[in-house]
C-alpha positions in Angstrom: -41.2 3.6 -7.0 -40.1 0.6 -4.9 -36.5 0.9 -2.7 -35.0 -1.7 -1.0 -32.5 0.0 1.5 -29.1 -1.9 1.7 -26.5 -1.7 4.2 -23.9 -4.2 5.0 -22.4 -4.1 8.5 -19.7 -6.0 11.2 -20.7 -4.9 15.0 -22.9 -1.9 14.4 -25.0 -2.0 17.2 -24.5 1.4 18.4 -24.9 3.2 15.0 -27.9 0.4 13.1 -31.1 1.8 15.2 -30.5 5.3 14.1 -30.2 4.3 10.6 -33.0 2.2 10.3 -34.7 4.5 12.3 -33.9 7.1 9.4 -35.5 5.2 6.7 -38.9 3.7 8.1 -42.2 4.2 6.4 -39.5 4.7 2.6 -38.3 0.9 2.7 -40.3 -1.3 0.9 -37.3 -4.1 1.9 -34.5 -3.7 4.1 -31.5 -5.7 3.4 -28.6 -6.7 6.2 -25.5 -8.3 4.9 -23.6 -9.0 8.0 -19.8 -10.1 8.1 -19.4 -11.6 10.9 -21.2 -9.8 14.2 -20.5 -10.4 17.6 -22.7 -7.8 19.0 -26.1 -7.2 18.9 -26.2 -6.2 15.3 -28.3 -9.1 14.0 -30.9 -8.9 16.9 -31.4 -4.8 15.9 -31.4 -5.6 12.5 -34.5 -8.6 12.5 -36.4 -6.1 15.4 -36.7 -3.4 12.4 -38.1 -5.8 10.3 -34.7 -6.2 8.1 -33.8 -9.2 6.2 -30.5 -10.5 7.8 -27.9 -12.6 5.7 -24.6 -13.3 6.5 -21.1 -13.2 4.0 -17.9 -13.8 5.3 -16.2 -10.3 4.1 -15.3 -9.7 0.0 -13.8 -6.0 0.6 -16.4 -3.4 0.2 -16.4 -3.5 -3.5 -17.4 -7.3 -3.1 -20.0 -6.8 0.0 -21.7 -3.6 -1.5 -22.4 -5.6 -4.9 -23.7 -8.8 -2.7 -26.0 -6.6 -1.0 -27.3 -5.1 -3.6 -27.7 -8.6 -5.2 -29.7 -9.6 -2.7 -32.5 -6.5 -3.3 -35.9 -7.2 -4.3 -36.8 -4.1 -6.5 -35.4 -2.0 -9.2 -34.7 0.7 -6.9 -31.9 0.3 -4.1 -30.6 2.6 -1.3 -27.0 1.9 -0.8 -27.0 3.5 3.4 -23.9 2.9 5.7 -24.9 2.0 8.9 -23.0 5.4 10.6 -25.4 7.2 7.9 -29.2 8.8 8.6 -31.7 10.2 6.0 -32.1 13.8 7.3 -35.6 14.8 7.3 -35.5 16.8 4.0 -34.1 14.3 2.2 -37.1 11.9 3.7 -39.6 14.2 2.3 -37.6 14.1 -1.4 -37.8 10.5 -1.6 -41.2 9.9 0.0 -41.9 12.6 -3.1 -40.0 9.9 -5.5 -41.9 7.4 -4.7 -45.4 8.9 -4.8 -44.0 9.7 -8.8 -42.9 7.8 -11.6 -39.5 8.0 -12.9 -38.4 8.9 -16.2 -36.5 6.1 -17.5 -33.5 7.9 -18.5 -32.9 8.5 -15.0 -30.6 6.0 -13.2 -30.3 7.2 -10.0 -30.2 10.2 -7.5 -27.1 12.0 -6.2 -27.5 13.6 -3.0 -25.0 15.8 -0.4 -23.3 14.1 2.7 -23.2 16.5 6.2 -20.7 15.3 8.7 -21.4 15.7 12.5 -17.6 16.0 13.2 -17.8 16.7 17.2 -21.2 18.5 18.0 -20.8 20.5 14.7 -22.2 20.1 11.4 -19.4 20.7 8.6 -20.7 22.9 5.7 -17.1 23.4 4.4 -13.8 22.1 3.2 -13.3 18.7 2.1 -16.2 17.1 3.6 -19.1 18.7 2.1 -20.7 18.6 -0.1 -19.4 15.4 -0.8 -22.2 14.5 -3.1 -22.6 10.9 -3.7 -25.2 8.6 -5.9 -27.2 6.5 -3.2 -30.2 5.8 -4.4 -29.6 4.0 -8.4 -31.6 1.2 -10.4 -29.8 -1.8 -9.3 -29.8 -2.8 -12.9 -27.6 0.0 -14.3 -25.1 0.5 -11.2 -22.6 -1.6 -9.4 -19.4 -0.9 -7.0 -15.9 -0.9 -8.0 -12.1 0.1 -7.1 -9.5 -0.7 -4.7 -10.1 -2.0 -1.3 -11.3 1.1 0.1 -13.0 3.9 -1.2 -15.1 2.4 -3.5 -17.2 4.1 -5.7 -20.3 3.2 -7.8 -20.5 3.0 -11.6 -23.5 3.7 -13.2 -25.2 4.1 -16.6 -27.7 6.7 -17.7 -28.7 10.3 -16.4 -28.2 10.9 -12.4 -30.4 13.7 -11.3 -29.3 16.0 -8.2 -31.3 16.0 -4.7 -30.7 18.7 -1.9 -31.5 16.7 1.3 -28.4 16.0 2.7 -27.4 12.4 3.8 -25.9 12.2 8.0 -22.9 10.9 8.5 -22.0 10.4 12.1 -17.8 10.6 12.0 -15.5 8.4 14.0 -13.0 10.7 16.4 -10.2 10.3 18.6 -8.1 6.8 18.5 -11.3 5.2 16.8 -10.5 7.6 13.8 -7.1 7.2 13.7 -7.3 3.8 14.1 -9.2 3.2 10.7 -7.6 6.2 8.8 -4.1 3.9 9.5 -6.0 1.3 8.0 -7.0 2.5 5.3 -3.6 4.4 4.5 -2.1 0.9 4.2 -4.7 -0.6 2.0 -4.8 2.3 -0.3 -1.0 2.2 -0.5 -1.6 -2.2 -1.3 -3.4 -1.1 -3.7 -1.3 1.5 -5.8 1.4 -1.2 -5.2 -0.3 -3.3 -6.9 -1.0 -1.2 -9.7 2.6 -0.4 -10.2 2.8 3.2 -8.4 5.4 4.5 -6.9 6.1 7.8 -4.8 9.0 10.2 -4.6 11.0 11.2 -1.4 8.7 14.5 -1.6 5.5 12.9 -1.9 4.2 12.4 1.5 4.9 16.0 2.8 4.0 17.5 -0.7 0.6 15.8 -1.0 0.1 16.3 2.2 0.5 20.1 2.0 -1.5 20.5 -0.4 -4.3 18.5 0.5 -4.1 20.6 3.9 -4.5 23.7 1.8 -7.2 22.3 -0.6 -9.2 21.5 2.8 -8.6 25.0 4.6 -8.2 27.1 2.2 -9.1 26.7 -1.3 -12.4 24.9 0.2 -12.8 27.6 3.1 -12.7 24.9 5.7 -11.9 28.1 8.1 -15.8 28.5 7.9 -16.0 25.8 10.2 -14.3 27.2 13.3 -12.0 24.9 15.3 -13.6 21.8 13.5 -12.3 23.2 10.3 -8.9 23.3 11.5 -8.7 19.3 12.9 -10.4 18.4 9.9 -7.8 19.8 7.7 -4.9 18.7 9.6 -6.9 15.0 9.6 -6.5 15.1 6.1 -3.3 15.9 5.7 -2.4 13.5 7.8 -4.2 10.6 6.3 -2.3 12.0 2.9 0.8 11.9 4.3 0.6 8.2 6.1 -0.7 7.1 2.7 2.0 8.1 0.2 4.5 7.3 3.4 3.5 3.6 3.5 3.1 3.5 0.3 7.8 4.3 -0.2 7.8 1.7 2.7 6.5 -0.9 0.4 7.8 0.1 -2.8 11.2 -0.3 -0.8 10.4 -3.4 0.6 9.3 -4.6 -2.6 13.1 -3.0 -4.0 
């Protein structure tokens, strides 16, 4: 098994090493798609021995599915740049590829562990958070909304236990892009004709609050557990609010 690694990225200079890093001695290719860096993104990128293109930005449906365009092999690696492969997932794939795949199988799902702070989260809404990252590029490709995009594939997806890093933005940087992406997701439903009640944004984001802490034991966690739920529920209740801001504008 051959596996191009994809990522596509816009100033990650601080996070790229540690990905690449993560996934030396598994990539047969290494695929860049850059939108536009200022930083030293491109330089990191060519010193690991990645291809580096360029694409002014499609949304991430568009720039995933350019990316993995762009790959070599059958098998791709779809890798943010905040992600690393932990070192038991390393060992599961460097097992893949030593193997032959059945050809029913279309791809691999495996867990994602969020360093939220200096903690790992086990619990909650956050984790497992299992996602399909490793796919034949043939039978796979990236669709929805202008965030949150999630890959459609074909055929049978088997399960692996290594989890996937995820290194979280905090503070103003976090609430920053969870603003953002409250207004495109509410663009979005706009545009698909949804609407939301005067009890929506504090309704969803009760429960969403409650899903996190609660139903998912996100109290396992500690402190983290506790942000992490009230994140959520913030970021569920900015969404459905912007999204009766529109809908009234629209009015």
């Amino acid at each position: 098994m051959k596996i191009s690694f994809c990522l596509i990225t816009l100033n990650e200079a601080a996070n790229l090493p540690r990905a690449l890093k993560s996934c030396a001695g598994l990539a047969d290719e290494i695929v860049v798609l850059d939108s536009g860096s200022t930083d030293a993104t491109e330089e990191i990128a060519r010193e690991h021995g990645a291809r580096f293109e360029t694409q002014k930005w499609l949304g991430y449906v568009g720039q995933k599915n350019k990316v993995i365009s762009l790959a070599q092999h059958e098998w791709v690696f779809s890798l943010d740049a905040d992600e690393e492969l932990s070192p038991a997932l390393r060992e599961e794939i460097l097992a893949l590829k030593k193997s032959t795949a059945s050809p029913d199988v279309s791809g691999f799902s495996m867990p994602r562990c969020v360093l939220f702070g200096e903690r790992w989260i086990r619990h909650g809404d956050w984790y497992p958070d299992r996602l399909v990252r490793l796919f034949r590029r043939d039978r796979a490709k990236f669709a929805g909304g202008q965030v949150h995009e999630r890959l459609e594939i074909s055929g049978e997806i088997q399960k692996l236990r290594g989890d996937l890093h995820h290194y979280s933005f905090t503070g103003t940087v976090r609430r920053d892009r969870d603003d953002k992406y409250a207004r495109l997701w509410a663009e979005d439903k706009l545009a698909a004709g949804k609407s939301a009640s005067p009890f929506a944004p504090a309704g969803h984001a009760v429960f969403r609050w409650l899903r996190c802490y609660v139903f998912r034991r996100g109290f396992l966690d500690g402190k983290p557990g506790w942000d992490i739920a009230c994140i959520c529920a913030r970021e569920t209740y900015l969404k459905y609010q912007m999204l009766r801001k529109m809908q009234g504008r629209k009015e």
